[in-house]
N, C-alpha and C positions, 0 to 999 in steps of 0.2 A: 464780274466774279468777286471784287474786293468790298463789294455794296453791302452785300447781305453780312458776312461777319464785323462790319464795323456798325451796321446799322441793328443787328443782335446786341454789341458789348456795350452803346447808350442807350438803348433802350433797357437793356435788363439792370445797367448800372443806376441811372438817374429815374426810374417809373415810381412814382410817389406809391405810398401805401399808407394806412392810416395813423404811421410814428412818422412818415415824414410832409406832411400837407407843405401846400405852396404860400403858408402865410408865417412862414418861420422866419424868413429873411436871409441875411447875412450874418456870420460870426465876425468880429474884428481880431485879426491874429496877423498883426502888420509887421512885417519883417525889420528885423533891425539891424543887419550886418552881420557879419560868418569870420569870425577869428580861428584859423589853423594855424596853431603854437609853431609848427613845424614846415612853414610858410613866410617867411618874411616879410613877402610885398602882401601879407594880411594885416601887418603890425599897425600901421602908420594910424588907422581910421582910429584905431583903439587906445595909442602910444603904449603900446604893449612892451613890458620889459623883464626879464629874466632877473631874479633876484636869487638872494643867498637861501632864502627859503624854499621859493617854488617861481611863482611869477602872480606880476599885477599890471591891471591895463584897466580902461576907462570907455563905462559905455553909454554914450549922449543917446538917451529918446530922440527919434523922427517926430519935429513935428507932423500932424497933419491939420485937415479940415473936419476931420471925424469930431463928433461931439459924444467922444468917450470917457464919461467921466470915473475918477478910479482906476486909472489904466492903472498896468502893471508890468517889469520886465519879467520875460521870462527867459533863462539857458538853458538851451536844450544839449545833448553831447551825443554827438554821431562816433563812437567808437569805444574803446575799452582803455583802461586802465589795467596795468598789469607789472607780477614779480619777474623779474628773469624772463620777460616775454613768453609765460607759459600759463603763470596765474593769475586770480584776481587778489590785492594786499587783503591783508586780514584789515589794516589800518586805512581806510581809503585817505585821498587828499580832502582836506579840510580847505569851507571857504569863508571869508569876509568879507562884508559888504558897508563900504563907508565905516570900515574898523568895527563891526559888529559881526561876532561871531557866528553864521546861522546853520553849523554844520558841517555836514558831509557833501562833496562834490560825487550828484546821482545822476540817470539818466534826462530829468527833468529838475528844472531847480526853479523856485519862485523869489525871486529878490526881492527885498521890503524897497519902494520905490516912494519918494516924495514927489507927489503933483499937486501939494496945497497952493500951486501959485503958477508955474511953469514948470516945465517938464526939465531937471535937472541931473546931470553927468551923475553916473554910479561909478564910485574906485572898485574894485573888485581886486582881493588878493586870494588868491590859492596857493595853502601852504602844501605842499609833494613829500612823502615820506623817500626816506633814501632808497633807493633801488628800484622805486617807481618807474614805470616808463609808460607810454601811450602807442597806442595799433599805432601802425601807418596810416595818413590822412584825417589823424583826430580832427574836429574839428566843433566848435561851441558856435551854437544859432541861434541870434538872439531877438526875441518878439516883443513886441508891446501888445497886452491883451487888456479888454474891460472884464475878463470875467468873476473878477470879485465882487465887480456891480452887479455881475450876473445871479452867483451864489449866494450873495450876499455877506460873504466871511473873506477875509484876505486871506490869500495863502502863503507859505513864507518858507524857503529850507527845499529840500528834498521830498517831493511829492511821492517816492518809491517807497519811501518807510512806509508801509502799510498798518492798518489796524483793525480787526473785524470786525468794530463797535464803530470804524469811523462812518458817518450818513455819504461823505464825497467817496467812498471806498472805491469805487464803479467808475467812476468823475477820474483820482487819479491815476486808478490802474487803465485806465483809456489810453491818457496820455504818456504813459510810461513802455505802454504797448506801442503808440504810432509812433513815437521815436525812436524804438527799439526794430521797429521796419516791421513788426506783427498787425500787419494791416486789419487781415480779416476777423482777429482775435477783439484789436482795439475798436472796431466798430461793434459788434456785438457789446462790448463793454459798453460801448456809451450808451446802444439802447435799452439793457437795461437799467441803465442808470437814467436814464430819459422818463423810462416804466414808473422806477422807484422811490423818482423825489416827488414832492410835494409843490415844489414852488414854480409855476408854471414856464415863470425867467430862466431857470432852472436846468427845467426838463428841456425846452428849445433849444438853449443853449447846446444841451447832450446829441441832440437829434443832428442841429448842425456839424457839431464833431463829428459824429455818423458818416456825414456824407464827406466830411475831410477826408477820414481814414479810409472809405470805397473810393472816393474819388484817386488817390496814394496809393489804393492797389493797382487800379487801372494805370497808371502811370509807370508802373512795371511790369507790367503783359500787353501792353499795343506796342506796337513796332512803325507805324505808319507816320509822316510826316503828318496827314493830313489829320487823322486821331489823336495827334499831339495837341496840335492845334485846336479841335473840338473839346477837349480836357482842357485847355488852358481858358478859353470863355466859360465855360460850366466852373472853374475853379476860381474866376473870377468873379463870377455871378454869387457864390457860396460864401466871398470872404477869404477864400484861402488862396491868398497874395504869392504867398511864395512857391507853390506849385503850379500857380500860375503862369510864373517868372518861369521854371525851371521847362512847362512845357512847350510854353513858345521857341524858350531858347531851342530845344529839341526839335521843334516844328522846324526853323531856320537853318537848323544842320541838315535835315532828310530834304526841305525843300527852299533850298538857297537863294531859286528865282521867284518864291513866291510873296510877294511884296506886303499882301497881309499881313503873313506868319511876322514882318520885320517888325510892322506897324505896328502891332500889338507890345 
């Protein structure tokens, strides 16, 4: 009886159609550690420390074996910023990267990163206006991506400031959506941003995001150890590392004696 709805939700989830052929590959979106302000035993990886102004911590690139060249970090923020715990500041928190100003702290942030040699430690400081405070469980996720090899432009600051004239318009509002947990919104976003651009590295790239953000819905409507698990190979197979991580680990809670789910 449990055959048929889980062999419906990969079938309807992953069935190629003509935006997503099987010679697209993998995205690289390699996870790079999860700093919660409001977490202490988060601190150490980062040496994260509360300052007079707001706070600043340090975030070393993962080497890997991947031959991505142009990586990039990216922070992502899982929660809100808020006045009196009711609104959002008119003044957000400002951030600096290696003492360079690049803005506003947004749902998605792109750090200017040096890898003219090896991949080298970013300072990161955020300045907090007074009366500032953050939801419960804020937390910053942070990636190393190629996609400015992909795009072919660096991106830099807060990817939410939007512009109607911008050609990435599609591109950022994707990813501003799939960390915002608008799963099914940010995949539509990327195909047609996949549709729209011109530069074929481009458009793959978009199509792969596609399948992140459906992949991220499904991750929130199975319930089964065993569909945890089948999300977690498909998430791997995609590039997307860290939903990977998150489904296994989920596989291993629903089925504790199942020694794959651990292996993985």
């Amino acid at each position: 009886m449990k055959t048929l709805p889980l062999a419906v939700l990969f079938i309807g989830l992953f069935s190629l159609s003509p935006a997503q052929n099987p010679y697209d590959g993998y995205m690289f979106w390699m996870p790079n550690g999860v700093l919660e302000p409001g977490r202490t035993d988060t601190w150490a990886p980062f040496d994260y420390k509360r300052t007079p102004a707001g706070e600043k911590f340090t975030v070393r690139p993962r080497k890997t074996r991947f031959d991505a060249p142009r990586q990039q970090l990216v922070m992502a923020q899982s929660g809100e910023w808020l006045v009196d715990d009711v609104r959002k500041p008119k003044t957000p928190p400002r951030i600096l990267v290696n003492g360079r100003p690049i803005g506003p702290v947004g749902q998605v942030v792109f750090l200017p990163t040096d890898w003219s040699a090896t991949p080298k430690p970013v300072t990161v400081e955020i300045k907090i206006p007074r009366n500032v405070e953050r939801t419960p469980g804020f937390a910053f996720r942070f990636f190393a991506n190629d996609d400015a090899d992909k795009l072919g432009v660096e991106l830099v600051g807060d990817i939410g400031r939007l512009s109607p004239s911008d050609k990435f318009l599609l591109y950022k509002q994707g990813l501003t959506l799939l960390f915002s947990g608008q799963t099914a919104a940010a995949a539509e976003s990327f195909r047609k941003a996949a549709s729209n651009l011109r530069n074929p590295e481009a458009s793959r790239l978009c199509r792969r995001l596609a399948r992140w953000a459906e992949a991220e819905g499904a991750f929130k409507r199975i319930r089964s150890g065993s569909s945890f698990y089948k999300l977690g190979q498909y998430a791997m197979v995609i590039g997307a590392y860290d939903l990977a991580v998150r489904s296994f680990k989920k596989a291993t809670e629903l089925m504790p004696k199942n020694p794959h789910a651990w292996h993985m």
